[in-house]
C-alpha positions as CSV (number, residue, x, y, z in Angstrom):
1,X,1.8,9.4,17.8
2,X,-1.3,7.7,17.1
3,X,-2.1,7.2,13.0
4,X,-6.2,6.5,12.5
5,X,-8.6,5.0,9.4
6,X,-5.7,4.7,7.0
7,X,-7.0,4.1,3.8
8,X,-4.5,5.2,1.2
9,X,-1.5,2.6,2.1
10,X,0.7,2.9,-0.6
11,X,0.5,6.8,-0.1
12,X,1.3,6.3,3.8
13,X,4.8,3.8,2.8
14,X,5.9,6.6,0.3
15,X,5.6,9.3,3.2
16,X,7.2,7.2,5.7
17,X,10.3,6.3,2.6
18,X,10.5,9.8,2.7
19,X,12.1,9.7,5.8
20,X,15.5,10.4,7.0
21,X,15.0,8.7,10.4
22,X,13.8,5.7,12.0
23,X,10.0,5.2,11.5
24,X,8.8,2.8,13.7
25,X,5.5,0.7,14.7
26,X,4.9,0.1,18.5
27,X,3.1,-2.9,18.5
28,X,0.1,-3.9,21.0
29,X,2.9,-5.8,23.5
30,X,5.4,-2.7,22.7
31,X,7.5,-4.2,20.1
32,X,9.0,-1.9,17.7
33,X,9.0,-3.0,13.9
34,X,11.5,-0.3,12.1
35,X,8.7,0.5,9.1
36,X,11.4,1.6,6.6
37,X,12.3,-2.0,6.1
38,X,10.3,-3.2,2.9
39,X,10.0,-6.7,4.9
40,X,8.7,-5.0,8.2
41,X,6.3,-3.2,5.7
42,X,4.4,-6.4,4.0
43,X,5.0,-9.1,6.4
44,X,4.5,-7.6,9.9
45,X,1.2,-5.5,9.0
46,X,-0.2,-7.9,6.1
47,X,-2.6,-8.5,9.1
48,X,-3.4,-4.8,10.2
49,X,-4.2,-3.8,6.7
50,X,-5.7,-7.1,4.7
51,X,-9.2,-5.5,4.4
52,X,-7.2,-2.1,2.5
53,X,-7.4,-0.1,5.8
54,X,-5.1,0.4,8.9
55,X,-7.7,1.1,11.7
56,X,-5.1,2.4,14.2
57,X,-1.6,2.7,14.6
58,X,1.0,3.8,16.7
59,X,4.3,5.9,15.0
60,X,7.2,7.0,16.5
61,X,9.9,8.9,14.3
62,X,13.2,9.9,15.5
63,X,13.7,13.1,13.4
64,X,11.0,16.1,14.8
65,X,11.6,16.7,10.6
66,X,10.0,13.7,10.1
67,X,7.3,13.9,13.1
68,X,6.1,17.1,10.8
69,X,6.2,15.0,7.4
70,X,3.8,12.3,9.0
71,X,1.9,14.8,10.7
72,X,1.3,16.6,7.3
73,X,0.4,13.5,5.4
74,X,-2.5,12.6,7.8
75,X,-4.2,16.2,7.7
76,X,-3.8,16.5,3.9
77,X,-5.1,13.0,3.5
């Protein structure tokens, strides 16, 4: 699932905490970055996010529990 105009980051790493599953970041060249590691967090999207916003992101959760929980944050956002 695609994540866009993030704005509230610290908000977004809580939710994805919150997890029970993998949360992960598929980067441009397909990587994967598991985003419940604190040191995927700040060093692999330092970049994405230096100006306070995430512009676009691409999320894939393992739990459909979890799927909902992200989905949730970015309507109530």
């Amino acid at each position: 699932m695609k994540f866009n105009n993030i704005t509230d980051v610290d908000k977004f790493f809580e939710v994805v905490d919150s997890c029970k599953g993998r949360v992960e970041l598929v980067s441009q060249e397909g990587d994967r970055l598991n985003l419940k590691s604190k040191l995927c967090q700040y060093v692999s999207l330092a970049k994405i996010f230096s100006d306070g916003t995430i512009p676009e992101l691409e999320i894939i959760a393992s739990e459909p529990e979890d799927v909902n929980k992200l989905l949730k944050y970015m309507i109530q956002r």
